[in-house]
C-alpha positions in Angstrom: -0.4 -7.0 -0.5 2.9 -8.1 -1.6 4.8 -10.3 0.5 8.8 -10.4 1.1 11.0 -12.1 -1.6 13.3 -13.6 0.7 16.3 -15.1 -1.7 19.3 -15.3 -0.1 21.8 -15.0 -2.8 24.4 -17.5 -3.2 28.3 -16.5 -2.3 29.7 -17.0 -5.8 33.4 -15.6 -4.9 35.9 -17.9 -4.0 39.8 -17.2 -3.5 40.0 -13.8 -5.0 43.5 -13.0 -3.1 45.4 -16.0 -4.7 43.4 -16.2 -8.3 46.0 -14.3 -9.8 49.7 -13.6 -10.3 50.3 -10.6 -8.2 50.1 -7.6 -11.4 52.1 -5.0 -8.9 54.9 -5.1 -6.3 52.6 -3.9 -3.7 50.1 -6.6 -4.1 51.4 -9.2 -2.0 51.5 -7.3 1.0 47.8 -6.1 0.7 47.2 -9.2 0.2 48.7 -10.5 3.0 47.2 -7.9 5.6 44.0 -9.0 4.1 44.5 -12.7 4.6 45.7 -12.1 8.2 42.4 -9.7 8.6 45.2 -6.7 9.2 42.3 -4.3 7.5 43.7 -0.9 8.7 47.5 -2.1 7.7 46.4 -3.1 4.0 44.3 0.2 3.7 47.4 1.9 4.8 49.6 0.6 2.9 46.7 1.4 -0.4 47.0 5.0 0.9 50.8 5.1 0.5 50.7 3.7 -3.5 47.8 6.6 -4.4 49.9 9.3 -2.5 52.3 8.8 -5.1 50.6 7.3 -7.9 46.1 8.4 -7.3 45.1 6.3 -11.0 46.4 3.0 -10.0 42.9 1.1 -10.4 44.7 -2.3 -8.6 45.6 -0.1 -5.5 42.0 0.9 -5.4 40.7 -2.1 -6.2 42.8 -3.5 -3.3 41.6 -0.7 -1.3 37.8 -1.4 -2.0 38.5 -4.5 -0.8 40.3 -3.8 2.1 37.9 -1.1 3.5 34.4 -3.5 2.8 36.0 -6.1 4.4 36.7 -3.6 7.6 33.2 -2.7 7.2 31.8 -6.1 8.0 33.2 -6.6 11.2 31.7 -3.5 12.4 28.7 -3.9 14.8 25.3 -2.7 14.5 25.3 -2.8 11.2 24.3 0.4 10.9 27.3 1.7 11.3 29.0 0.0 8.4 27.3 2.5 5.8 30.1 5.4 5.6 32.7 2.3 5.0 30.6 1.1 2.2 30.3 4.1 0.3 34.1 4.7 0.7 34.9 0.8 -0.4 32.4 1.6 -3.2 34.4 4.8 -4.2 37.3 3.0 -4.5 35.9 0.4 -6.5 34.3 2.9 -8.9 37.9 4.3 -9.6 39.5 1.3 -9.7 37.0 0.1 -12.9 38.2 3.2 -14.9 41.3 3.3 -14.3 42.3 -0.4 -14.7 40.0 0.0 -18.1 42.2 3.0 -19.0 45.2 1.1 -18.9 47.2 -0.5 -22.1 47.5 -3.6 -20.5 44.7 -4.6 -18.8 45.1 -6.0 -14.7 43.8 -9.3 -14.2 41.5 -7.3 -11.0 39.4 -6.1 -13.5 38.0 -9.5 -14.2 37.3 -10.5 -10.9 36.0 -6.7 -9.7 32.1 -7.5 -10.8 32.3 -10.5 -8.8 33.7 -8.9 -5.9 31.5 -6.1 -5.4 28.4 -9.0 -5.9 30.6 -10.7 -3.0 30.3 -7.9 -0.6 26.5 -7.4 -1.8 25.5 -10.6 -0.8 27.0 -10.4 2.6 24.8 -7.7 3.5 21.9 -8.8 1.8 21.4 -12.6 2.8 22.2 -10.9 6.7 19.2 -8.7 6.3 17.5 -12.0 5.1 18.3 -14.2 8.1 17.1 -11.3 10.2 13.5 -11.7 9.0 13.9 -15.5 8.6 15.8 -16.8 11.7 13.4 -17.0 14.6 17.2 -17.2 16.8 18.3 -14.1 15.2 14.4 -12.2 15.7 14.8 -13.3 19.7 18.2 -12.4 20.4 17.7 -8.5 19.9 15.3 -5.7 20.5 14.5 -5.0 16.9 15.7 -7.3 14.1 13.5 -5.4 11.2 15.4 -2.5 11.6 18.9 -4.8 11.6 17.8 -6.3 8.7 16.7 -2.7 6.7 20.6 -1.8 7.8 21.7 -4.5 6.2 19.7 -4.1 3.0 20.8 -0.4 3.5 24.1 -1.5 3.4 24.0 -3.6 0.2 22.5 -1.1 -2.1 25.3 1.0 -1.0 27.8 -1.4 -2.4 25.6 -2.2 -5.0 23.0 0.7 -6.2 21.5 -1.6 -9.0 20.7 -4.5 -6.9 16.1 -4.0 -7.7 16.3 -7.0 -5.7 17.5 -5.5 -2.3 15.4 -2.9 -2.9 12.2 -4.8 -3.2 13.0 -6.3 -0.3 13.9 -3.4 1.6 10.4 -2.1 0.4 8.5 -4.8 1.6 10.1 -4.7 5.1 9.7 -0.8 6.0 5.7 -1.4 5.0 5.5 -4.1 7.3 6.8 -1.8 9.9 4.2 0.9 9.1 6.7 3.4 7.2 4.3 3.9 3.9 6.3 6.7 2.7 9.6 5.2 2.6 8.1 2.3 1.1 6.9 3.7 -1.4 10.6 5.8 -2.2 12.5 2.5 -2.2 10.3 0.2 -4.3 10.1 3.4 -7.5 14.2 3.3 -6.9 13.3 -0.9 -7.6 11.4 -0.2 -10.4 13.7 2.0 -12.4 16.1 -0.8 -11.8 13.9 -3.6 -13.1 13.8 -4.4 -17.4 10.4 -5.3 -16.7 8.8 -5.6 -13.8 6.3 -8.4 -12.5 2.7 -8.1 -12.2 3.8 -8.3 -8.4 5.8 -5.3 -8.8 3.1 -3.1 -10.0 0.3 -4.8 -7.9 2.9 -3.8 -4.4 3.7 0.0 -5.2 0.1 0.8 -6.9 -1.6 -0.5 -3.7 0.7 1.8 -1.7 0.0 5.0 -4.4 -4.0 3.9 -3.5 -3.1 3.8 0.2 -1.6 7.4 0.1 -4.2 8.6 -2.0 -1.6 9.6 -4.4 -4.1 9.1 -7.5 -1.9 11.4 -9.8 1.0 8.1 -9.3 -1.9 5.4 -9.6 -2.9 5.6 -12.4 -0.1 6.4 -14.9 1.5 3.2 -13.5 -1.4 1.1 -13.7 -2.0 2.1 -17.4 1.4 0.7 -17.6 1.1 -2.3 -16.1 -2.0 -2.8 -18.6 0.0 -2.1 -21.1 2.2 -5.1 -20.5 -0.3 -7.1 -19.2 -3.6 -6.9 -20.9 -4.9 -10.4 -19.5 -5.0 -9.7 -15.6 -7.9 -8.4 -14.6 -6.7 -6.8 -11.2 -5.4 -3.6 -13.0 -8.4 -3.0 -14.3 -9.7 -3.0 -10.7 -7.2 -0.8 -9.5 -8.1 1.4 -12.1 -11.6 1.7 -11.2 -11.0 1.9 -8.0 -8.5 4.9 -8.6 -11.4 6.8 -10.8 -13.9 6.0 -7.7 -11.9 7.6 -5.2 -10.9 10.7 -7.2 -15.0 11.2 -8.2 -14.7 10.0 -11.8 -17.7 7.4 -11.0 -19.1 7.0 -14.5 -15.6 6.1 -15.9 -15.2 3.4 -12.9 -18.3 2.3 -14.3 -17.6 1.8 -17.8 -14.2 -0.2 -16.7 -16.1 -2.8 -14.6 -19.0 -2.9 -16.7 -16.3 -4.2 -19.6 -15.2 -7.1 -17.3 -18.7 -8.1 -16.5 -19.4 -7.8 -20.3 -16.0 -10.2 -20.6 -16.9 -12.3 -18.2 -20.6 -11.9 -16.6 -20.6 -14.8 -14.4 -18.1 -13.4 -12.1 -19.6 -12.6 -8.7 -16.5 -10.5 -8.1 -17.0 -7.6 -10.6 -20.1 -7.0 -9.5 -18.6 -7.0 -5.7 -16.2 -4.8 -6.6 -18.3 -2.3 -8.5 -20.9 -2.3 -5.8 -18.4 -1.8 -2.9 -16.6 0.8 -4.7 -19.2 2.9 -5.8 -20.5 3.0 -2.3 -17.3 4.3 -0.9 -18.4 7.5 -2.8 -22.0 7.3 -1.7 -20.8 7.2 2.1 -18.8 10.5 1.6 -21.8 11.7 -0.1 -23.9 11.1 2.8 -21.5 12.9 5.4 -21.5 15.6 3.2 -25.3 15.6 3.4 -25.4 15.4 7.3 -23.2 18.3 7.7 -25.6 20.5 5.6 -28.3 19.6 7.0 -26.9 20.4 10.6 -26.2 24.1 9.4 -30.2 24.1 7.9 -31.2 22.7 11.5 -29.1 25.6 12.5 -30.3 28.3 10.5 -34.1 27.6 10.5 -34.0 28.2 14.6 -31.3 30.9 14.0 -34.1 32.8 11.4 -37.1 32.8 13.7 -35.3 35.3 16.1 -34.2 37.8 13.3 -35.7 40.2 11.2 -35.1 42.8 8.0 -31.6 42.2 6.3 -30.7 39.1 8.4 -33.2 37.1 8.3 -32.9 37.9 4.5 -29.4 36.6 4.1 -30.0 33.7 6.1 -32.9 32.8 3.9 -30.9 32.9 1.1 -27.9 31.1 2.6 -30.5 28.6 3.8 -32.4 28.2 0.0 -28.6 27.4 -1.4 -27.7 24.7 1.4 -31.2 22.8 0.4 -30.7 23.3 -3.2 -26.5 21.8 -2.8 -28.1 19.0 -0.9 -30.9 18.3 -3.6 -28.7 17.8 -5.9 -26.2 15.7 -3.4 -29.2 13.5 -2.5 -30.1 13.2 -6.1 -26.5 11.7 -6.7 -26.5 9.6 -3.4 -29.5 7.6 -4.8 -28.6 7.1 -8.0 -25.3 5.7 -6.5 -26.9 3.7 -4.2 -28.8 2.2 -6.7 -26.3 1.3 -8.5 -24.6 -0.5 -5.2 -27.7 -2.4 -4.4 -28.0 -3.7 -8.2 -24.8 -4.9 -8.2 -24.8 -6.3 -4.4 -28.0 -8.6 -5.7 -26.1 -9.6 -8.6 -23.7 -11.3 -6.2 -26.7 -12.6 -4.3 -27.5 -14.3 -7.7 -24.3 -15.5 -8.6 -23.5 -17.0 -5.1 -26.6 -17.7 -2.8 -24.8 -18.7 0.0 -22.6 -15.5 0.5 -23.2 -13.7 3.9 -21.1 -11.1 3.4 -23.2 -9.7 0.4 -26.4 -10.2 2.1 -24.5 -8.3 4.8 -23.7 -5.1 2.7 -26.8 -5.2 1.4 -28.1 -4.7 4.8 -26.0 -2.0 5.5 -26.6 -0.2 2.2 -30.5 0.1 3.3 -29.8 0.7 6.7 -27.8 3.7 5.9 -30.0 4.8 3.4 -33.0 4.9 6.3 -30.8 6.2 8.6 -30.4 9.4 6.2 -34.3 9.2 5.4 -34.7 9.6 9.0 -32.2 12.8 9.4 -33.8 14.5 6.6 -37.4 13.7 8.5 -36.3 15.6 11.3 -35.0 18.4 9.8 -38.5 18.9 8.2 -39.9 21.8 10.5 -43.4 22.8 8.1 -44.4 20.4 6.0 -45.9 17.4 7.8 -46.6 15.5 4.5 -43.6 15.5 3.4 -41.9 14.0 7.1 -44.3 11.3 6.9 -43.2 10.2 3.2 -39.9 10.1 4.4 -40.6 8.2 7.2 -42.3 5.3 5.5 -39.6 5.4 3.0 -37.2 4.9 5.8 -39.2 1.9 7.4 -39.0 0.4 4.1 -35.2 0.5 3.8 -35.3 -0.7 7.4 -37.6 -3.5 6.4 -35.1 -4.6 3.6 -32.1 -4.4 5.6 -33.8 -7.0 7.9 -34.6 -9.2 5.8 -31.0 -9.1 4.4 -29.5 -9.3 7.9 -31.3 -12.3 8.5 -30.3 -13.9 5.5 -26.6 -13.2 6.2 -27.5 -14.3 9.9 -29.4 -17.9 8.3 -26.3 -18.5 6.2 -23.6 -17.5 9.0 -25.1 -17.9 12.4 -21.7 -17.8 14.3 -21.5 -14.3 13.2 -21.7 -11.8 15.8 -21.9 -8.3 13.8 -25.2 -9.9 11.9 -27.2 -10.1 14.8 -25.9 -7.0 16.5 -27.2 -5.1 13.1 -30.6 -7.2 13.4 -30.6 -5.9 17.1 -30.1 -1.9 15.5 -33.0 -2.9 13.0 -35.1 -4.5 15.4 -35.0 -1.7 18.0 -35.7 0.9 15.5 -38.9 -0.8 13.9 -40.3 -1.5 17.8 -39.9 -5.2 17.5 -38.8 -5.7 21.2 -39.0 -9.0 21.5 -37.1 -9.9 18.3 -34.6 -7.3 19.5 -33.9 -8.9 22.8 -33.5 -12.8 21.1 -30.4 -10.7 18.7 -28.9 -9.7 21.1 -29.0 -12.5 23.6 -27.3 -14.2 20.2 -24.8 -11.7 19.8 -23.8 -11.9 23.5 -23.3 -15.6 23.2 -21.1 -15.1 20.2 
């Protein structure tokens, strides 16, 4: 995930009161107030040149000024907003009017800076706040000081992407996806181009949400200016994957293999992400076959019409989860394929050996469910129960791999210990989880 861009931004404004000959009678004394920190007095005395003259851009300009510089010396920071949007106000009408004047004031020159002034106060504040470990300790919650801050700055300065990105990236690191997400599309709009860290941060957060429909437009975008990094590609797959589109998540990775078929990492990715679907899969299976469980003791007490219906709702639950256990395998397949590719490409990675264990474990463990909700045919329980022993069989011997590369890895032998105990191998089962206790 993206992490914080913390630039403080360098105060570039120096001497703005005395850089210029004063353009307007009124000037000096606004200028004065200022200097002595008299904010109210040189907003006042603003106030009483636009009561008689409202398009004089320098008394707004002198206005804006006077009001933002009010605005920070109030505490919390949060407060400082409504002063803000006035100053900013002012400054707007200050820019058209001094530009709709024959002679132009020397304020207009210096009014870009100035706003950037003000912006930088508030943004390299919020900075400190999430940099300064003496700022952090000395109150209750500096994250939410620091967003007021950023808060603050865009109001001054709506254009700023930067303030937004970092805005962004602070309100995800205090859990608050949603507004995340708002502020960094507000940074985006504002960006030329954005950087492949741009669209890495704010697709991860579409994925998150599950908001496929914004995924995926933005990462054929960020394709479409970077054709070369692999990780969209990813994201795409991994968008198609979770929405259902499996065989189009297939095609993608298979082209990166085919680009590059050395890569443990596609075929990581592939087999991971295709097995998200088979796990939902699965669930979906276990739920029907809880109803079938359901409805075969339900049908031996009825007769006539009901036991009719619930015949036929049964025959359509068993055909639906045919045809969902049809799909699971297939998937699973796939997952497995791919897992031993990594096994192949790196030898000494646990982790694979690892998934690979739990791919077969799971798959028994659904053998085993469908076993028991056999009630007639005796033939076809034992099949399934062999078949389940076999996965079981597997996963051991790819949990013991995982635990021979990694023995300081508690989860391997507590899986061993599951597979163990299943397939009656007590003594084996007690040595795992002696291990796994000692871990």
């Amino acid at each position: 995930m993206k992490s914080l861009k913390y630039i403080l931004i360098p105060f570039v404004i120096v001497g703005f009161l005395w850089s210029c000959e004063a353009t307007e009678p009124f000037v000096d004394d606004i200028q004065t107030y200022l200097l002595l920190g008299s904010f109210d007095e040189a907003i006042a005395e603003a106030d009483r040149v636009l009561e008689t003259d409202s398009a004089n851009g320098v008394a707004h300009y002198y206005r804006g000024m006077a009001v933002a510089s009010k605005a920070q010396t109030i505490d919390p920071p949060a407060d400082r907003k409504p002063y803000y949007e006035d100053s900013k106000s002012s400054f707007d009408k200050a820019d058209r009017f001094m530009r709709e004047r024959e002679t132009t004031p020397e304020e207009l020159d210096d009014l870009g800076e100035l706003v950037t002034e003000f912006w930088a106060y508030e943004h390299n504040s919020g900075i400190e706040y999430l940099t300064e470990d003496s700022l952090r300790n000395a109150v209750d919650s500096p994250d939410r000081i620091a967003m007021s801050h950023f808060e603050n700055a865009i109001t001054i300065q709506p254009d700023s992407a930067l303030t937004y990105i970092v805005l962004a990236s602070t309100e995800f690191n205090t859990g608050d996806i949603s507004s995340a997400i708002s502020t960094y599309e507000k940074a985006m709009e504002r960006l030329e181009r954005p950087e492949i860290e741009d669209y890495e941060f704010l697709i991860s957060l579409y994925i998150n949400q599950e908001r496929f429909d914004d995924a995926e437009p933005l990462t054929q975008e960020a394709m479409d200016f970077y054709p070369e990094e692999d990780q969209f590609i990813q994201f795409l797959a991994d968008i198609y994957i979770q929405q259902g589109n499996v065989d189009e998540a297939i095609a993608i990775i298979e082209s990166l293999i085919e680009a590059d078929p050395e890569n443990p990492q596609y075929y990581r990715v592939l087999g991971t992400q295709v097995y998200q679907n088979v796990s939902a899969i699965n669930e979906q299976i276990s739920q029907k076959y809880n109803r079938i469980f359901d409805l075969e003791r339900e049908i031996r007490t009825l007769t006539g019409d009901e036991a009719e219906a619930k015949e036929e709702e049964l025959e359509t639950l068993r055909a639906e989860v045919a045809e969902l256990e049809e799909e699971s395998q297939e998937l699973t397949e796939i997952s497995i394929n791919q897992m031993k590719e990594v096994t192949r490409l790196s030898e000494e990675d646990d982790d694979a050996y690892s998934i690979l264990g739990i791919i077969h474990q799971n798959r028994a463990a659904s053998l085993f469910e469908r076993r028991n909700a056999i009630v007639d045919d005796n033939e076809l329980a034992d099949r399934l129960d062999q078949e389940a022993r076999e996965d079981l069989m597997a996963a051991m011997e790819y949990y013991e791999r995982a635990a021979e590369i990694n023995p300081d890895e508690a989860v391997y032998w507590e899986s061993l210990f599951q597979v163990y105990t299943t397939l009656g191998m007590e003594e084996e089962a007690r040595d795992a989880m002696e291990k796994a206790d000692q871990l």
